[in-house]
C-alpha positions in Angstrom: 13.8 -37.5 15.1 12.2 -33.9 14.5 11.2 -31.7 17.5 8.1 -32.4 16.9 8.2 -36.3 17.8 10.9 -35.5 20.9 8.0 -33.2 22.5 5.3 -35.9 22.0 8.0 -38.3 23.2 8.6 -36.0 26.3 5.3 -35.5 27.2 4.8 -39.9 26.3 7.5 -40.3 29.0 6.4 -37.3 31.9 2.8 -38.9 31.6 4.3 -42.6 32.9 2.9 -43.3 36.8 5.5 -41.5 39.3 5.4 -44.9 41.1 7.0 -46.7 38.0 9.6 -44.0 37.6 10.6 -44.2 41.7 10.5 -48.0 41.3 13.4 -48.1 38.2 15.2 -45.3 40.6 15.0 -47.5 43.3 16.1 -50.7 41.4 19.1 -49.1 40.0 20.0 -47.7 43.3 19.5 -51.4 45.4 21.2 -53.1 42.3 24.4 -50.7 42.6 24.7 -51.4 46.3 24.2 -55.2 45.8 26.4 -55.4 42.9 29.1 -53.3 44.9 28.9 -55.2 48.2 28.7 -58.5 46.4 32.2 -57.8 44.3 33.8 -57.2 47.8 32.1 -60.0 49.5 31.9 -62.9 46.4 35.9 -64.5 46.9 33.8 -66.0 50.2 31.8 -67.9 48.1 34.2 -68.3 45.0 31.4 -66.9 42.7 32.4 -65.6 39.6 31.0 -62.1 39.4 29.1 -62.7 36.2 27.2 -64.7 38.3 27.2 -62.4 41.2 26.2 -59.9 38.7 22.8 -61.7 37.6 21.7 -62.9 40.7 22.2 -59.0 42.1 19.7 -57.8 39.5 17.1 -60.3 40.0 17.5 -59.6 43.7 17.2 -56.2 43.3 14.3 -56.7 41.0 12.3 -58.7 43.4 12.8 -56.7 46.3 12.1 -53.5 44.8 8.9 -55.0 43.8 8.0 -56.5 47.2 8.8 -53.1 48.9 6.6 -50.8 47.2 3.6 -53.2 47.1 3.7 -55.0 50.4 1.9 -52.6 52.2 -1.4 -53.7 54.1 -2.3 -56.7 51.7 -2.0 -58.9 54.8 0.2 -59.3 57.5 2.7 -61.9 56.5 3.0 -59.5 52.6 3.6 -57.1 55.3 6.7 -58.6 57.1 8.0 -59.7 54.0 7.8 -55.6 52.6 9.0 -54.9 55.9 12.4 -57.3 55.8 12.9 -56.1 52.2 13.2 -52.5 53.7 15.6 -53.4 56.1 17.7 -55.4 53.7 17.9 -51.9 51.9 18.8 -50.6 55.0 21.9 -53.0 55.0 22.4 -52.9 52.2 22.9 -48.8 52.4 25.0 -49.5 55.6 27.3 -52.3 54.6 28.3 -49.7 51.0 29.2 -47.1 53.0 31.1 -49.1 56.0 32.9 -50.7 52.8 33.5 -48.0 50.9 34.9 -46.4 53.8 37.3 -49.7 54.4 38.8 -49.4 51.0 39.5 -46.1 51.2 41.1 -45.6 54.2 42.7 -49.3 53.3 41.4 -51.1 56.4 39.9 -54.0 55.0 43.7 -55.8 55.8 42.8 -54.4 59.4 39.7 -55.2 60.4 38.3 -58.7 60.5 35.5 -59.6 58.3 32.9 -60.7 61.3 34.3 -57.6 62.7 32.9 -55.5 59.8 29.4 -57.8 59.9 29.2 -57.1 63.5 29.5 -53.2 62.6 27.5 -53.4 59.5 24.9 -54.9 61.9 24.7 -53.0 64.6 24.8 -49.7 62.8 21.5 -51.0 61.1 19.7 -51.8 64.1 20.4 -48.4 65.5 19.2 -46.7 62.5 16.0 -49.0 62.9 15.8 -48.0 66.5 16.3 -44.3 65.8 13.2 -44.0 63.6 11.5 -45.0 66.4 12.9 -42.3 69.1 10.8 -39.1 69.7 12.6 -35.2 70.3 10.5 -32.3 71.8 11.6 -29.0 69.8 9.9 -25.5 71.1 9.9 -22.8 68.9 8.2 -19.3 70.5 6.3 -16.9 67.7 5.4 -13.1 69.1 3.4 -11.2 67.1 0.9 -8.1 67.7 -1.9 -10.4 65.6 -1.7 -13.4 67.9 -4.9 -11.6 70.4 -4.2 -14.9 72.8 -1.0 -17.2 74.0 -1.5 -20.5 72.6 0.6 -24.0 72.6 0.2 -25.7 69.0 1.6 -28.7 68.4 2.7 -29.3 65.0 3.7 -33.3 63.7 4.3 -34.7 60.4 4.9 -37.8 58.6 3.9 -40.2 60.6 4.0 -43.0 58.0 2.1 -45.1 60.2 2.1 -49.1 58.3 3.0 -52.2 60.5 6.5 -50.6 61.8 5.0 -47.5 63.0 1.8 -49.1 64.1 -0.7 -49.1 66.9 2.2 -48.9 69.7 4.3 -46.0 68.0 1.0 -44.0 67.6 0.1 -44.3 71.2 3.3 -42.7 72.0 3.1 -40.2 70.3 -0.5 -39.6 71.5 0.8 -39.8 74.8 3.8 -37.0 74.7 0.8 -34.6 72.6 -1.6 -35.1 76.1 1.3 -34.4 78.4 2.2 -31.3 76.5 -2.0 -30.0 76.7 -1.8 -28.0 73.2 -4.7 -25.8 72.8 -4.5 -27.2 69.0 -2.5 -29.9 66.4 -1.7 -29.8 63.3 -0.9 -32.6 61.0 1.4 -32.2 58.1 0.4 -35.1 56.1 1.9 -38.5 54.7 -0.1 -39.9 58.3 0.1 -43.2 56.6 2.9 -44.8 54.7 0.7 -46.1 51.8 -3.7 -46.0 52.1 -4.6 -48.9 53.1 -7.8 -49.9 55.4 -5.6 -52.1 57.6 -3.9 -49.0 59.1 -6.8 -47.6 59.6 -8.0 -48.9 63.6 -4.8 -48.1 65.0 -5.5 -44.5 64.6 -8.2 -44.5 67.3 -5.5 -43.6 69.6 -6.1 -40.2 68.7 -9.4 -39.8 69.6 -7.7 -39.2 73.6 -7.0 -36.3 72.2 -10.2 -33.6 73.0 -8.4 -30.8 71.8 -9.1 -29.2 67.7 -6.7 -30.8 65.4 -6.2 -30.1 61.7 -4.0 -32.4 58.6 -3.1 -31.7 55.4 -2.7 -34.5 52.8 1.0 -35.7 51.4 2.0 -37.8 49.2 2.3 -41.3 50.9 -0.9 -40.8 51.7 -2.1 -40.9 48.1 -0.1 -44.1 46.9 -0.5 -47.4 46.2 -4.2 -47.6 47.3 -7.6 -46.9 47.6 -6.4 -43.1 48.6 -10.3 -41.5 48.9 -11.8 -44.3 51.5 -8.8 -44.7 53.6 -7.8 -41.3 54.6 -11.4 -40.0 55.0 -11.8 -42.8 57.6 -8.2 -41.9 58.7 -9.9 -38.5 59.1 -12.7 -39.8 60.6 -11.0 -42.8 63.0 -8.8 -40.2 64.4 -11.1 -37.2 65.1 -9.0 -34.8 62.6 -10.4 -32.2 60.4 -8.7 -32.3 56.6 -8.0 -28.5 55.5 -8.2 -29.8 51.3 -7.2 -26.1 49.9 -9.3 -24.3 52.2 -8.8 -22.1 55.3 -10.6 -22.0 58.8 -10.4 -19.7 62.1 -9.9 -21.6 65.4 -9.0 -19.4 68.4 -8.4 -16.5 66.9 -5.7 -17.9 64.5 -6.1 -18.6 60.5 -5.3 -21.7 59.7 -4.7 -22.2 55.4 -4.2 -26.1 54.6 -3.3 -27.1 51.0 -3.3 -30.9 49.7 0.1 -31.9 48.4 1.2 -30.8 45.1 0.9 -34.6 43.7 -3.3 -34.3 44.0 -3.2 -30.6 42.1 -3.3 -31.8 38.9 -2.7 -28.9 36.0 -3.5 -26.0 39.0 -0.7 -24.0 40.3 0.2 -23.3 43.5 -1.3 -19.9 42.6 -4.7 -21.9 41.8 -4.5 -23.4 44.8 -3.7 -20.8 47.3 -6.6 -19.0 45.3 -9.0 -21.7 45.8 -8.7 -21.2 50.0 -10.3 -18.5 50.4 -7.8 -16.9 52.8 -9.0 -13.6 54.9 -7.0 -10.9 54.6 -8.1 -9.0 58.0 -5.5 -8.5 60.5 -5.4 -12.7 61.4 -2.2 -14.4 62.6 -2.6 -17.0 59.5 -0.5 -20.4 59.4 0.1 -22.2 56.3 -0.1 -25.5 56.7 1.5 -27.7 53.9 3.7 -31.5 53.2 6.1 -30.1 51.6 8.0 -26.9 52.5 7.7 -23.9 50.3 9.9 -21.0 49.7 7.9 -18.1 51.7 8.6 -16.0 48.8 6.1 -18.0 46.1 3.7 -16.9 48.4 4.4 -13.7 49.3 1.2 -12.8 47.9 -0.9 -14.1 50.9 -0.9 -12.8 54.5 0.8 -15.4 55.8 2.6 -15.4 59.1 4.4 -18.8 60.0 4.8 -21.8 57.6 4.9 -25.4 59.0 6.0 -28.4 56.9 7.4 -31.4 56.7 8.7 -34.4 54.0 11.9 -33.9 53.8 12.9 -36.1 56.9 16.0 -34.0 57.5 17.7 -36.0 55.1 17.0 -38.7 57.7 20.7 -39.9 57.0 23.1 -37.3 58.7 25.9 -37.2 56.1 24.0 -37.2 52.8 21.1 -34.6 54.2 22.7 -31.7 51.7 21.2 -33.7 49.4 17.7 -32.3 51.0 19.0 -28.6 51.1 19.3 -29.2 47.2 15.9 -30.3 46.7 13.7 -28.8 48.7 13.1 -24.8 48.8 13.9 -26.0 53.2 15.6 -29.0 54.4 14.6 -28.7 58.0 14.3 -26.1 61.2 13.6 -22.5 61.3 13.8 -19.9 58.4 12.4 -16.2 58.5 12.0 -13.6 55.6 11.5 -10.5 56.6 8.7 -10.7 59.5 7.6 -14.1 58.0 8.8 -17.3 59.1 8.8 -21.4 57.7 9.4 -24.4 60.1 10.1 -27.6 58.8 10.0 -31.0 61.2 11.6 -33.8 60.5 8.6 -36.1 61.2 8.0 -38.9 63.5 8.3 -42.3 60.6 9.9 -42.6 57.4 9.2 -44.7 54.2 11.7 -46.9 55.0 12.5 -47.4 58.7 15.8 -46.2 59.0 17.5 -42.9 60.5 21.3 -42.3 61.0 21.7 -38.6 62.9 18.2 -37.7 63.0 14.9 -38.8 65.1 11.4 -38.7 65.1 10.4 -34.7 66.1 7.5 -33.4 67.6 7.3 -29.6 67.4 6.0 -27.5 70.0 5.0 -23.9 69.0 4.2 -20.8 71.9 2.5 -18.3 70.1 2.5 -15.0 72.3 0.8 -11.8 71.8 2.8 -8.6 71.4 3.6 -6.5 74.5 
């Protein structure tokens, strides 16, 4: 094959839907852990691992398929996405509590229901950890800032049938019993666009103070992306900054869409299109994913907020998000510029081992 055919091939191959390509990741990934688990677990059955083998991929297959399209197509599609995530969430506990037996040679040590009893409970945790809520402050001085002001700043919300009507009046609650003078939203508000997640975000209209989201990318798949999040938009009183800045006490507030709905532009293009001032403003940068402060070093801007990476959301294999993303999560400064990435308040999958839901709580203070 000449260069010519590999670069048509290449470009054949980066033009396939980024759901298909996340669905075959995810398949290979749930059909390891299956086929793993199942070798260790098959002599209770006496099945042959051939068989084992088979029955893993079509399992795998299936539930793949059932986890990325459940969403909002109906409440019992829902529970059965919803139990398909958890068994992934099992399924992710019981390779690593086995793994961990076989190499530290316990398995002769520890009864079996005493490793389903471990395997279990560490999943329920993780289940009931993506639901808990941390307060983080952070305090900003600068001789721009002409007022004090208390910004909140959340992200990822994911709201679906887990993180539903209940989750998002707690949240609501903890923003009114902080009295922000702002919030911002750092996008993926809902864990796929879908109109049945759409009521639930009236809770936010008890909220009678400014508050400003950016787009992510869970709020762009699987669904009718246009009509749903306007009417998130709409439901929930929040004003979308779509590549475009606006000044709200004093402060410049840049918000970019996430990088999946750019198209060809650049981030250049983008940051280009906002029409940022340039005259002495405090200016945040609101935007899903984080981004290194020096790709836009260009721009006058002061604090970076962010979110998407989840912290890892497993403690353990979170270096895995230092690799990826320009930030993983917390504070960073360059020079007198500085990012802050939360780790969110939902994830994709319901499921969090050394990390929680985080609302972030920012005192900006004028300059003596």
């Amino acid at each position: 094959m000449n260069s010519v055919a590999l670069d048509k091939l290449r470009k054949k191959i980066w033009k396939l839907p980024m759901a298909l390509i996340e669905m075959t990741i995810a398949f290979f990934i749930v059909r390891g852990m299956l086929f793993y688990v199942g070798t260790r677990i098959a002599f209770v059955f006496s099945l042959p691992i051939g068989v084992w083998a088979t029955a893993s991929m079509i399992i795998a297959g299936v539930g793949v398929l059932i986890s990325f399209e459940y969403a909002g197509k109906g409440k019992w599609r829902d529970y059965i996405g919803i139990i398909s995530m958890w068994i992934f969430a099992l399924l992710t506990t019981a390779t690593v509590v086995l793994a961990a037996e076989h190499l530290f040679k316990l398995s002769l040590l520890i009864p079996s229901i005493l490793t389903v009893l471990l395997i279990s409970a560490i999943t329920l945790r993780g289940f009931l950890r993506s639901r808990t809520i941390i307060h983080t402050h952070y305090t900003i001085i600068s001789d721009k800032i002409k007022k004090n002001l208390k910004i909140i700043f959340i992200s990822d919300i994911h709201s679906d049938l887990v993180y539903g009507k209940r989750h998002l009046k707690k949240i609501v609650d903890q923003i009114i019993a902080e009295q922000p003078d702002m919030v911002l939203v750092g996008g993926d508000i809902v864990n796929t666009p879908q109109a049945t997640y759409v009521a639930a975000f009236n809770e936010f209209q008890r909220i009678k103070v400014p508050m400003y989201a950016v787009i992510g990318n869970h709020d762009v798949y699987f669904g009718p992306f246009t009509e749903v999040i306007s009417a998130v938009f709409r439901t929930a009183k929040m004003l979308p900054l779509r590549n475009k800045s606006i000044i709200q006490d004093g402060i410049q507030i840049v918000g970019i869409d996430d990088c999946k709905l750019r198209g060809k532009k650049t981030l250049i293009d983008t940051m280009n299109a906002c029409n940022i001032q340039r005259q002495g403003l405090f200016t945040i940068f609101l935007t899903h994913r984080p981004i290194h402060l020096s790709k836009v070093r260009n721009y006058p801007i002061d604090l970076e907020l962010a979110g998407h990476t989840h912290n890892g959301q497993i403690r353990g294999v979170h270096f895995i998000s230092h690799m990826v993303f320009d930030y993983n999560y917390g504070k960073y400064t360059r020079k007198d510029r500085t990012a802050i990435v939360s780790q969110g308040l939902g994830a994709g999958i319901p499921f969090r081992i050394g990390t929680e839901g985080e609302i972030v709580i920012l005192h900006l203070e004028k300059k003596k």
